[in-house]
C-alpha positions in Angstrom: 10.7 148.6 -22.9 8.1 150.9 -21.1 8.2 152.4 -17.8 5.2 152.1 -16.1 6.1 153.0 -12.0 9.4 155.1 -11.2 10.4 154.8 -7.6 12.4 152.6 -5.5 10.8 149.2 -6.2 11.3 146.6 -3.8 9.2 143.7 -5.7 5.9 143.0 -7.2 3.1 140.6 -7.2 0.6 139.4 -9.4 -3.3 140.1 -8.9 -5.8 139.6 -11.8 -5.3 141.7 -15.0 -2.5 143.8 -12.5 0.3 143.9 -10.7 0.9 145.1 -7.5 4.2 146.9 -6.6 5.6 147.2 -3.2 8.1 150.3 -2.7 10.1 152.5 -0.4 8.2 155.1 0.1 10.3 157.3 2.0 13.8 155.1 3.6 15.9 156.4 7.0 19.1 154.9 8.7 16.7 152.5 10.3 13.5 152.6 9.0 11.5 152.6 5.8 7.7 153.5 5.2 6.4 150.8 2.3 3.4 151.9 0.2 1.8 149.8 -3.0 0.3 151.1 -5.7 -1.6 148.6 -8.4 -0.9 148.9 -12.1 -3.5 147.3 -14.9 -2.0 145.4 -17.7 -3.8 147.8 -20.2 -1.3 150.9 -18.8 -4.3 152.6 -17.3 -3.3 154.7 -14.2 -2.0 153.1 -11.3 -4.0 153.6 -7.9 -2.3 153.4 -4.6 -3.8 149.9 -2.4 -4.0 149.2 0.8 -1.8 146.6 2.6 -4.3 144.4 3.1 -5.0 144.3 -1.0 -1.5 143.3 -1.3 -1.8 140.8 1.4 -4.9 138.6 0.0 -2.9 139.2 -3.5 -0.1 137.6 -2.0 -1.6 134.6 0.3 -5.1 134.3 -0.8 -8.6 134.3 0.9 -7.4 133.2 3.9 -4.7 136.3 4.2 -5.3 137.4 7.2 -4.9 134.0 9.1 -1.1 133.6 7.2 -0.1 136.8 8.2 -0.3 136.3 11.6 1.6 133.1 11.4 4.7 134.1 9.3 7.4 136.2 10.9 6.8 139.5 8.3 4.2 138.9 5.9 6.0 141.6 3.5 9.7 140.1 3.7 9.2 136.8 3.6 8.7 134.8 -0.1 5.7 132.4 -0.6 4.5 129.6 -2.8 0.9 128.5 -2.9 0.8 124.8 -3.5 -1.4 122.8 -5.9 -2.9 121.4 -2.1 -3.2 125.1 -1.6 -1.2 124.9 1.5 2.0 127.6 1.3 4.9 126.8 1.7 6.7 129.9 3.4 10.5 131.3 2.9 11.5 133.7 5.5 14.8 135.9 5.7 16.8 133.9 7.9 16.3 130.9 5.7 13.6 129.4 7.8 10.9 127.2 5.6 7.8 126.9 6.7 4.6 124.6 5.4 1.4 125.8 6.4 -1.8 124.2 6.0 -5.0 125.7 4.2 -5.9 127.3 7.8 -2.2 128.5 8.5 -1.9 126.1 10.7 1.9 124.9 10.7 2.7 121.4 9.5 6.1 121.7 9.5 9.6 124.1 9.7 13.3 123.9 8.8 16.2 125.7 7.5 16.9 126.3 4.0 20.4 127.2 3.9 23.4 126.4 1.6 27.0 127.1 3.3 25.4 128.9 5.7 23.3 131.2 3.5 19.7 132.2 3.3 18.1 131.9 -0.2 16.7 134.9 -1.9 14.0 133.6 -3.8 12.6 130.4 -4.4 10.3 128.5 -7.1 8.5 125.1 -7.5 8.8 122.8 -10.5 7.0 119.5 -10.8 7.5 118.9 -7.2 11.1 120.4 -6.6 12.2 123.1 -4.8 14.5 125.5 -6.4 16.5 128.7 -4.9 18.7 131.1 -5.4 22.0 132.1 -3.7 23.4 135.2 -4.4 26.6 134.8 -1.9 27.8 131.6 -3.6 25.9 132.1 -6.9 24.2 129.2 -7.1 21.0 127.8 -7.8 20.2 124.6 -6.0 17.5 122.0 -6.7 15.8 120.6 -3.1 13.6 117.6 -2.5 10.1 119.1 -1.4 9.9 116.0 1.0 12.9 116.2 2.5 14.8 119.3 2.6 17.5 118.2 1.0 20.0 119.5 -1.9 20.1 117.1 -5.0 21.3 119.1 -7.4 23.3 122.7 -8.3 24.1 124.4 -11.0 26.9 127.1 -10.7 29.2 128.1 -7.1 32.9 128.4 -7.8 34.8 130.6 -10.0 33.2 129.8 -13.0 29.8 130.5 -12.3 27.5 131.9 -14.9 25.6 133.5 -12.3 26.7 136.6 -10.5 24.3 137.5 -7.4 21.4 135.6 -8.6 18.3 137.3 -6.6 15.3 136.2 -8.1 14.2 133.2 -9.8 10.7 132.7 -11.8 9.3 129.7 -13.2 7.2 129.4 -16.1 6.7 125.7 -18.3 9.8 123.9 -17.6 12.6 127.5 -17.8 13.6 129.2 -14.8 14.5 132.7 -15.4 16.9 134.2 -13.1 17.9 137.9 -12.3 21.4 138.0 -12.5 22.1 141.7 -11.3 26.1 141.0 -11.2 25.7 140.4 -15.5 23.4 143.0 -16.4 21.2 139.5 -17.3 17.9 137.2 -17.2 19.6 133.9 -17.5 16.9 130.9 -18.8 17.7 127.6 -17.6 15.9 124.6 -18.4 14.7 122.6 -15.5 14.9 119.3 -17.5 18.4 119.5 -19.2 19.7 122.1 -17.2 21.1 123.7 -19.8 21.7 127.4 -19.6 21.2 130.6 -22.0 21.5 134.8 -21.9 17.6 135.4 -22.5 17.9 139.1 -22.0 20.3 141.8 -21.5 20.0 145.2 -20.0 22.0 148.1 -19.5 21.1 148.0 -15.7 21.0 145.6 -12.9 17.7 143.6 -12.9 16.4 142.7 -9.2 13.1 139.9 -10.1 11.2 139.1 -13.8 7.7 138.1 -13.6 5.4 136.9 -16.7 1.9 137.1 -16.0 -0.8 136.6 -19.1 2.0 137.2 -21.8 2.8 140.6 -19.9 6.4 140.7 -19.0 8.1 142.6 -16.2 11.2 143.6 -14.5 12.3 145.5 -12.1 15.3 147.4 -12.0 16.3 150.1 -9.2 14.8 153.2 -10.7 11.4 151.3 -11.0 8.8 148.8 -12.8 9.7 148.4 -16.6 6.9 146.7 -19.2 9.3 144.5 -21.4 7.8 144.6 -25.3 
């Protein structure tokens, strides 16, 4: 495990042959100043970006257009569809689908027991999303809205503040800060397994190109 940004990470994004970190630059009682910096998979040095690099990195070509539309184009989580229209997750739990011009199409909430998701991840056509509150991870018709299935909640939960979840074939990996863990779970069986474990809390996992990555609160870490 390599370090490759130190700072207080507050997520990252994929770009080509990169990643793009988003972090507090400097943090006050009510305010923070964010900054992004862009690190190449080969370790070369990073270079600090622009916002607007992150943006198109984070909602395509038509970046500009999406921004405007969503409530904060930084906070909020996105999912480009195979359609290419995004599906948008803001803070308060509000899920928006917007068309290829960011033109809305259509808005709800997202909530479970009266609790915003923190992330959220497609797989063949279902919505999944994490709760860290209730420690659960729930499966949503795309169509609908509506919950079909969960795995965890209640006492005996193997999750403990989920707050990230990333999809790659048919796993979801989860960061579960509360167990020092990425927990896999398979999307078809549902069944569940400790896939790694860290001596710190992990905040979000990404894979990109056989590259793996994670987050933690002192910063960006290359897993080997």
């Amino acid at each position: 495990m390599t370090k490759v940004f130190e700072g207080d990470v507050l997520h990252i994004i994929p770009a080509d042959n990169r990643i793009i970190v988003a972090y507090a630059e400097e943090r006050e009682a009510t305010q923070m100043t964010v900054a992004f910096k862009m690190i190449p998979f080969d370790n070369t040095e990073s270079t600090n970006v622009a916002k607007n690099i992150y943006q198109l990195s984070k909602f395509g070509a038509n970046y500009r257009s999406f921004c405007i539309q969503v409530q904060n184009y930084f906070t909020c989580k996105n999912i480009i569809l195979k359609s290419e229209k995004m599906l948008v997750l803001e803070q308060d739990g509000t899920v928006e689908l917007l068309d290829t011009d960011a033109s809305f199409l259509w808005a709800g909430k997202l909530l479970y027991k009266n609790s915003s998701p923190s992330s959220i991840a497609i797989f063949e056509s279902k919505l999944w999303a994490t709760f860290p509150e209730h420690n659960v991870l729930v499966r949503y018709n795309i169509n609908t809205m509506r919950e079909e299935l969960r795995i965890g909640g209640g006492v005996s939960s193997p999750f403990a503040n989920p707050c990230d979840i990333f999809v790659k074939d048919n796993f979801a990996y989860i960061s579960n800060p509360g167990s020092l863990q990425i927990l896999k779970v398979d999307l078809n069986t549902y069944s569940l397994e400790v896939f790694e474990e860290f001596t710190a809390p992990v905040k979000q996992y990404l894979e990109i190109e056989n590259h793996r990555f994670a987050v933690m609160d002192d910063g960006v870490y290359k897993l080997d």
